[in-house]
C-alpha positions as a printed NumPy array, in Angstrom:
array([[  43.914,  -24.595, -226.818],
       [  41.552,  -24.079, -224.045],
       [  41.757,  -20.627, -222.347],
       [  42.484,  -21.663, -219.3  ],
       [  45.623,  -23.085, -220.647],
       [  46.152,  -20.363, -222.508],
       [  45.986,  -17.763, -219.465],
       [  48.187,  -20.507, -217.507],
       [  51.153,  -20.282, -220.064],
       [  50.567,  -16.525, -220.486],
       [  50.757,  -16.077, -216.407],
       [  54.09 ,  -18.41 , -216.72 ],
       [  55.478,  -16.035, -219.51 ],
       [  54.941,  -12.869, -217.452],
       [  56.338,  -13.653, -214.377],
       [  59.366,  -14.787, -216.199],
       [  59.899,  -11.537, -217.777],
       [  59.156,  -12.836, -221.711],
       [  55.485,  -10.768, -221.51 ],
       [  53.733,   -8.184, -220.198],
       [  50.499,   -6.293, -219.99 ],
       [  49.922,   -2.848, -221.941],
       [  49.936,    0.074, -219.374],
       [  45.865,    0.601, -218.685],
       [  44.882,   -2.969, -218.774],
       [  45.485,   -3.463, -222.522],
       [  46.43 ,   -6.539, -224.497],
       [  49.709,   -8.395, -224.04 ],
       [  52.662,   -8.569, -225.957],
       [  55.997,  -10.011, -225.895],
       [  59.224,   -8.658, -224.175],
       [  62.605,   -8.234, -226.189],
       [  63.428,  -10.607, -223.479],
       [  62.763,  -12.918, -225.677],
       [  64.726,  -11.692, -228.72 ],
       [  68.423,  -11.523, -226.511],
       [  67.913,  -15.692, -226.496],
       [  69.166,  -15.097, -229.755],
       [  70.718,  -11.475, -229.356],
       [  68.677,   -9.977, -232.093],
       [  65.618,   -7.981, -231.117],
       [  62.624,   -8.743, -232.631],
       [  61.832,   -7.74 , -236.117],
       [  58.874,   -5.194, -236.407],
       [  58.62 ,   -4.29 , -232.937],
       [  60.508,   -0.337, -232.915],
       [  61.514,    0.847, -230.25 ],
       [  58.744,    4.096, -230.287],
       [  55.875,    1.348, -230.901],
       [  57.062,   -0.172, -227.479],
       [  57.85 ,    2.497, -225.456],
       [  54.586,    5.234, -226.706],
       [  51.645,    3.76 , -224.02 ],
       [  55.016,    4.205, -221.308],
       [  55.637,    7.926, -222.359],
       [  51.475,    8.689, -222.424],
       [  51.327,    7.009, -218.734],
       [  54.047,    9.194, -217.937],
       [  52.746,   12.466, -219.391],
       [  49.221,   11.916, -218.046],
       [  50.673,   11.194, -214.566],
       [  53.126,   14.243, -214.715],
       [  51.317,   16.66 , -216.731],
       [  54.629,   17.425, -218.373],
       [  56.091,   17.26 , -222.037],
       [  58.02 ,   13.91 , -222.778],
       [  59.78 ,   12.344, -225.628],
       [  61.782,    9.613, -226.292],
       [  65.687,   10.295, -228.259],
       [  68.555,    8.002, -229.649],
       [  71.83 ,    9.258, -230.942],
       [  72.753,    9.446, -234.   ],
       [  75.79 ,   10.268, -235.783],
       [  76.818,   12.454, -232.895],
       [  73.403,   14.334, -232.264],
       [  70.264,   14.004, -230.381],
       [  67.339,   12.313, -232.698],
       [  63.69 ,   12.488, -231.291],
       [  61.922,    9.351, -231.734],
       [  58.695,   10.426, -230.606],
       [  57.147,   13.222, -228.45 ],
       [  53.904,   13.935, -226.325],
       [  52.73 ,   17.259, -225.226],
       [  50.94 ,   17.507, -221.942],
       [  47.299,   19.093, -221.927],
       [  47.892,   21.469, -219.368],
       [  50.901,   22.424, -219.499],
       [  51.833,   26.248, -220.775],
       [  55.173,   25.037, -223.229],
       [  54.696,   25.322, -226.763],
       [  56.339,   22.239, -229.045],
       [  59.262,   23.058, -230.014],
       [  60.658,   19.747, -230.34 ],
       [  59.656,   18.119, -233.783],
       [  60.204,   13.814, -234.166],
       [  62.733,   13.25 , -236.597],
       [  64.287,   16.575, -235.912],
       [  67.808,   16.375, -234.552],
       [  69.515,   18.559, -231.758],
       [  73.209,   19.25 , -230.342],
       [  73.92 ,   16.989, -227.88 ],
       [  75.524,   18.597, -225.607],
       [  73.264,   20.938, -224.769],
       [  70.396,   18.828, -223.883],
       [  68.921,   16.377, -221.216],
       [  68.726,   13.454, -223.547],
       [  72.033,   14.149, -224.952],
       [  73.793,   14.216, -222.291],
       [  72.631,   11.065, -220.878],
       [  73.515,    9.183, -224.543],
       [  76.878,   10.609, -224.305],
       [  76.863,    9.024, -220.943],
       [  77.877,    5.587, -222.492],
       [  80.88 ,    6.971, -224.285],
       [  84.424,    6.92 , -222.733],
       [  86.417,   10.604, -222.228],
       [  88.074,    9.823, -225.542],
       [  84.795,    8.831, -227.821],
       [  83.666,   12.243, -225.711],
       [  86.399,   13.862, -227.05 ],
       [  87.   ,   13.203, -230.555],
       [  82.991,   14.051, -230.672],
       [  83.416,   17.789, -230.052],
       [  85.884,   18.15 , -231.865],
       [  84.122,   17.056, -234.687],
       [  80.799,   19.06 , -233.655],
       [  81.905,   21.714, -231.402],
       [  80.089,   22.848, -228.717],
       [  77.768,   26.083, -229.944],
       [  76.999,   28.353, -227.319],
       [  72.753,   28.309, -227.842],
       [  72.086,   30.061, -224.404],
       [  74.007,   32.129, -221.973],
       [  73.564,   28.851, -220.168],
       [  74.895,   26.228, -222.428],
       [  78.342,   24.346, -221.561],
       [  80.679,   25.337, -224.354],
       [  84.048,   23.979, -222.009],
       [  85.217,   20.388, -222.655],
       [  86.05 ,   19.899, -219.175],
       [  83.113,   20.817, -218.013],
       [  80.838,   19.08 , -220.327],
       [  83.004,   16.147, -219.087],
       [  82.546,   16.458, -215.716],
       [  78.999,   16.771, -215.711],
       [  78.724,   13.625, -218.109],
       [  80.419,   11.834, -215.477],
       [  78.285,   13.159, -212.743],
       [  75.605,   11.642, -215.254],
       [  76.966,    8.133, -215.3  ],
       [  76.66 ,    8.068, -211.638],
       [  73.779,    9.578, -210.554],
       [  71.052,    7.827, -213.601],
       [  69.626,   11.257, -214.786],
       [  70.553,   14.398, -216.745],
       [  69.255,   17.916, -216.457],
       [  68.807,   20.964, -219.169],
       [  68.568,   23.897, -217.254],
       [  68.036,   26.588, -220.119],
       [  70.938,   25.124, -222.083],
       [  68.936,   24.59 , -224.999],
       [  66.214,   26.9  , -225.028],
       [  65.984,   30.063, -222.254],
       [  62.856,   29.186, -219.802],
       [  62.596,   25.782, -220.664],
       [  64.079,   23.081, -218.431],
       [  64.152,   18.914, -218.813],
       [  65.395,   15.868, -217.111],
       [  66.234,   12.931, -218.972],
       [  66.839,    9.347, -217.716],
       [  68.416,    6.141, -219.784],
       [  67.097,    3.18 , -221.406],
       [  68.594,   -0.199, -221.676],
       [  69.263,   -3.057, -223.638],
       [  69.705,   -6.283, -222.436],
       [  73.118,   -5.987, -222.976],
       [  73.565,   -3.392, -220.028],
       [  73.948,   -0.496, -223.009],
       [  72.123,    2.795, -222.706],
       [  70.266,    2.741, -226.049],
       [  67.348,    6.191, -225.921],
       [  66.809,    8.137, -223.195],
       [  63.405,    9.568, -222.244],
       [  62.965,   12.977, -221.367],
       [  60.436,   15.306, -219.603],
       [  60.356,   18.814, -220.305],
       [  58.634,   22.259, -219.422],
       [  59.094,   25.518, -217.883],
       [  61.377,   26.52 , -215.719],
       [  58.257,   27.772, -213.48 ],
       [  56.98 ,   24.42 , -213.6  ],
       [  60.264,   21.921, -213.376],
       [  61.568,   22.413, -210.421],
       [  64.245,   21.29 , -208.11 ],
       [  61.9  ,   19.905, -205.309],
       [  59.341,   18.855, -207.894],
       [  62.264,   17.104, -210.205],
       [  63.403,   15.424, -206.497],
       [  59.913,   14.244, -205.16 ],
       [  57.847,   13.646, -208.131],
       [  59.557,   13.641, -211.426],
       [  62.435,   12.012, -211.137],
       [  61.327,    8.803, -209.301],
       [  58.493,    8.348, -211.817],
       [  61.168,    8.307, -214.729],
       [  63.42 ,    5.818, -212.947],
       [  60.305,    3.623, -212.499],
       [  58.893,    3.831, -215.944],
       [  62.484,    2.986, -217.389],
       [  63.188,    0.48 , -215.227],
       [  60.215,   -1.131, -216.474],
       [  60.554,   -0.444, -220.166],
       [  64.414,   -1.314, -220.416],
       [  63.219,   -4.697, -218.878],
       [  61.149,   -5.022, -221.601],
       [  64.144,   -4.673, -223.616],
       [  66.121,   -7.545, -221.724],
       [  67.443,   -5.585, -219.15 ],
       [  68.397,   -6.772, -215.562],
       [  69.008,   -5.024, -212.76 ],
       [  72.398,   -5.856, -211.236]])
């Protein structure tokens, strides 16, 4: 195949959604676009192999801690994690390392995709440990703030987890619609804040995961 060709049926496959350019001007690789043809996602591409050049973009641009988390078995799982250069926060998060998930960013964006009852039956299987004079250890409120979660696309972690640490966390999708990770970005309170969060942070998250949940087979309704 000539590479002409070649660059013609790669230019056809990106603009249909089924490829797409590492962030930087890297190589190319296929979208799990192409895997919901057959509603399987492709063998031997994970899910922290795909989404690690997104999270260093996103660090690099933001100069702020990020990591990527699933759920599992009713707690917060770290997939992967990036420290930024400058910032002041020590690493406190380890990958592979689990956390409550109520009391975090992440988590509470996961629990997100659960109905009030899955909510339910969740605490009272975990609890809800108080780990900061901050943390939400009422149902009702945990609730309501899940809810507020659903509706708004983001999460926030203000000292629930760890006193003078704050994070935001935003959803990934499937091509199914599901919210399968969340990404997160993380720091001091000193250095997350509100304004920043509202005219910086938070619309670089919904950008980056509106790109990478594409990449899972996503579509924006």
């Amino acid at each position: 195949m000539t590479q002409p060709t070649l660059l013609r049926y790669l230019s056809a496959l990106i603009l249909t959604g089924y490829a797409f350019q590492e962030p930087g001007g890297g190589g190319y690789m296929l979208s799990r676009k192409v895997c919901a043809i057959s509603n399987n996602l492709q063998a031997g591409v994970s899910l922290r192999s795909l989404a690690e050049p997104f999270l260093k973009q996103l660090s690099e641009l933001l100069h702020l801690g990020v990591l990527l988390a699933v759920e599992m078995n009713g707690d917060v799982v770290y997939l992967d994690m990036l420290m930024s250069a400058t910032s002041s926060m020590q690493a406190l998060i380890r990958i592979g390392k689990d956390a409550p998930i109520h009391s975090t960013a992440s988590g509470k964006v996961l629990l997100s995709k659960h109905s009030e009852a899955e909510i339910h039956a969740m605490i009272q299987e975990k609890g809800l440990p108080r780990l900061t004079e901050h943390t939400i250890t009422d149902e009702k409120k945990l609730i309501s703030e899940i809810m507020k979660v659903g509706k708004c696309g983001y999460a926030l972690d203000n000292e629930e987890c760890e006193i003078g640490h704050r994070c935001i966390s935003v959803p990934l999708y499937d091509y199914s619609g599901k919210i399968v990770a969340a990404i997160s970005a993380f720091d001091d309170t000193d250095a997350l804040t509100d304004t920043r969060i509202k005219e910086q942070v938070l619309p670089a998250m919904k950008k980056l995961s509106g790109q990478l949940s594409a990449l899972l087979g996503w579509e924006e309704a």
